[in-house]
N, C-alpha and C positions, 0 to 999 in steps of 0.2 A: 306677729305681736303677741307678747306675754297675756295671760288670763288678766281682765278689767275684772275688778266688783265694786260694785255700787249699792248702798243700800243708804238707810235716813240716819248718819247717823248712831249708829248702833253702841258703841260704847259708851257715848256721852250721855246717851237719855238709860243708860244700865245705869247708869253709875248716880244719876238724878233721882231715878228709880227704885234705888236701893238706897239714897240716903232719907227718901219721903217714905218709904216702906221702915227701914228702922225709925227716924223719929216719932210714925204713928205708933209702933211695937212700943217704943217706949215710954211715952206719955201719955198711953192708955193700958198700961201693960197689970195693972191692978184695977183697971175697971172690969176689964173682960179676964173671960177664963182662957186657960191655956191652948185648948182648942182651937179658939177663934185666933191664937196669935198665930200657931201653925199655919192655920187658913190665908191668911194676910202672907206669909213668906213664900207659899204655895203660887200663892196668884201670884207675885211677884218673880219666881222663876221661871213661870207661864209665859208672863210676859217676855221676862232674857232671852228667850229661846225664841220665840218670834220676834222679834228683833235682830234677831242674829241671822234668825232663815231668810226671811224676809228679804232679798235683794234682786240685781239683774249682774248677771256674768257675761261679758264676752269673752268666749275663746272660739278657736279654730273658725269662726266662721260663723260661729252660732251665738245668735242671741237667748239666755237661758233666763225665763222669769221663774226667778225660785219664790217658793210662799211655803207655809209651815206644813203644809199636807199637798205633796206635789209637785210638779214645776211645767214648763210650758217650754220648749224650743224653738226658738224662730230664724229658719236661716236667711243670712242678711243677704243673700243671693235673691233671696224671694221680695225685698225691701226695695220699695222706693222712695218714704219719704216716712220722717218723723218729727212728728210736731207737737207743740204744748196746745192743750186743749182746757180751757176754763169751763168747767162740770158748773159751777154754779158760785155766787156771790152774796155776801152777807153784808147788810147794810146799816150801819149805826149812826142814827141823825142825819140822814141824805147823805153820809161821805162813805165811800168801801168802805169796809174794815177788814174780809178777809175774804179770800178767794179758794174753790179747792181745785185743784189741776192735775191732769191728767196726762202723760204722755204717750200718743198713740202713734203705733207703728201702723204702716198704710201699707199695701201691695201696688202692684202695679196696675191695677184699675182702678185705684182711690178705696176699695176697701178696707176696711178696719182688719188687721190680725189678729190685734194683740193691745195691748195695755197694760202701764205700769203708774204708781203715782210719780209725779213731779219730784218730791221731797228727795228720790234714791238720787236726782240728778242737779238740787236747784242751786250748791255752791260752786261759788265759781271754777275750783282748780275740778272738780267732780265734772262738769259740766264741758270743760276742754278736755279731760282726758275720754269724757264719753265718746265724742265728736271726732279726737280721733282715735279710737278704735273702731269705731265704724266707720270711718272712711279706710284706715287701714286696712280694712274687712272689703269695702265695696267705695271708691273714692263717687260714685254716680247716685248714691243717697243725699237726698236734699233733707239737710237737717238744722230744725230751725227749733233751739230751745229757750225763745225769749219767749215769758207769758201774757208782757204787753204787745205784743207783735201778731197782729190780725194774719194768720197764716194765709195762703190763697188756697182755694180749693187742689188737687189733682190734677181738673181741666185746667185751670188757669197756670197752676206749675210746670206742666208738658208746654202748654201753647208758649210760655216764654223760653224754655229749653229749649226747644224747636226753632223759636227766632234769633238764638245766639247762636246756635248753630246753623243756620242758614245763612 
């Protein structure tokens, strides 16, 4: 299978990014001095650039978490399961309001590898083409990217493999 990349997103929040970075440049652009507007476009190419690094690749077999300074390789030979993890929950007048989520790649003793966030993976067409390239990569990964969906532990994931296969 061809190179996957997945990242949050990346054009459409540049493009949000720079239209909120010029409207402030320009509706404060004789308050402040020159300096400070430089500073303002500055961050804002900060930002494009992570954004842009910021993703997860599949190819050849390998899962690659890229970040602005580095990246991490995980091969999906060493995978056994990847699952959406709810880090924590924000609550406005007793109802959710948001949740933050985490996608953790597991080995094959239930350890943690790896991690990436949810966002590089949570649209739908992003989320089928994740799933399969890593099945195309290792079709024996159990891969569950739903954030409502109570994952079962490891032991509980082998214990039912093991009875379909029995």
């Amino acid at each position: 299978m061809k190179r996957q990349v997945f990242n949050s997103g990346g054009i459409l929040r540049i493009l949000l990014t720079c239209i909120i970075t010029a409207t402030i440049v320009l509706l404060v652009y004789h308050a402040i001095q020159n300096m400070y507007v430089h500073l303002v476009w500055i961050i804002f190419i900060i930002h494009s650039i992570t954004v842009l690094r910021n993703r997860v690749v599949i190819k050849h077999g390998v899962l690659y978490i890229e970040k602005l300074f580095g990246s991490k390789e995980v091969p999906l030979a060493d995978v056994s399961q990847i699952v959406v993890e709810r880090l924590d929950t924000t609550y406005s007048s007793g109802k959710e309001k948001t949740a933050n989520l985490s996608v953790n790649i597991l080995g094959d003793t239930g350890r943690l590898i790896s991690k990436f966030p949810y966002s590089y993976v949570h649209r739908g067409v992003a989320k089928q083409r994740f799933i399969d390239a890593v099945h195309a990569t290792n079709p024996g990964i159990y891969v569950n990217l739903e954030p409502d969906h109570h994952h079962s532990n490891y032991k509980e994931y082998t214990n039912r493999k093991h009875q379909n296969n029995g």
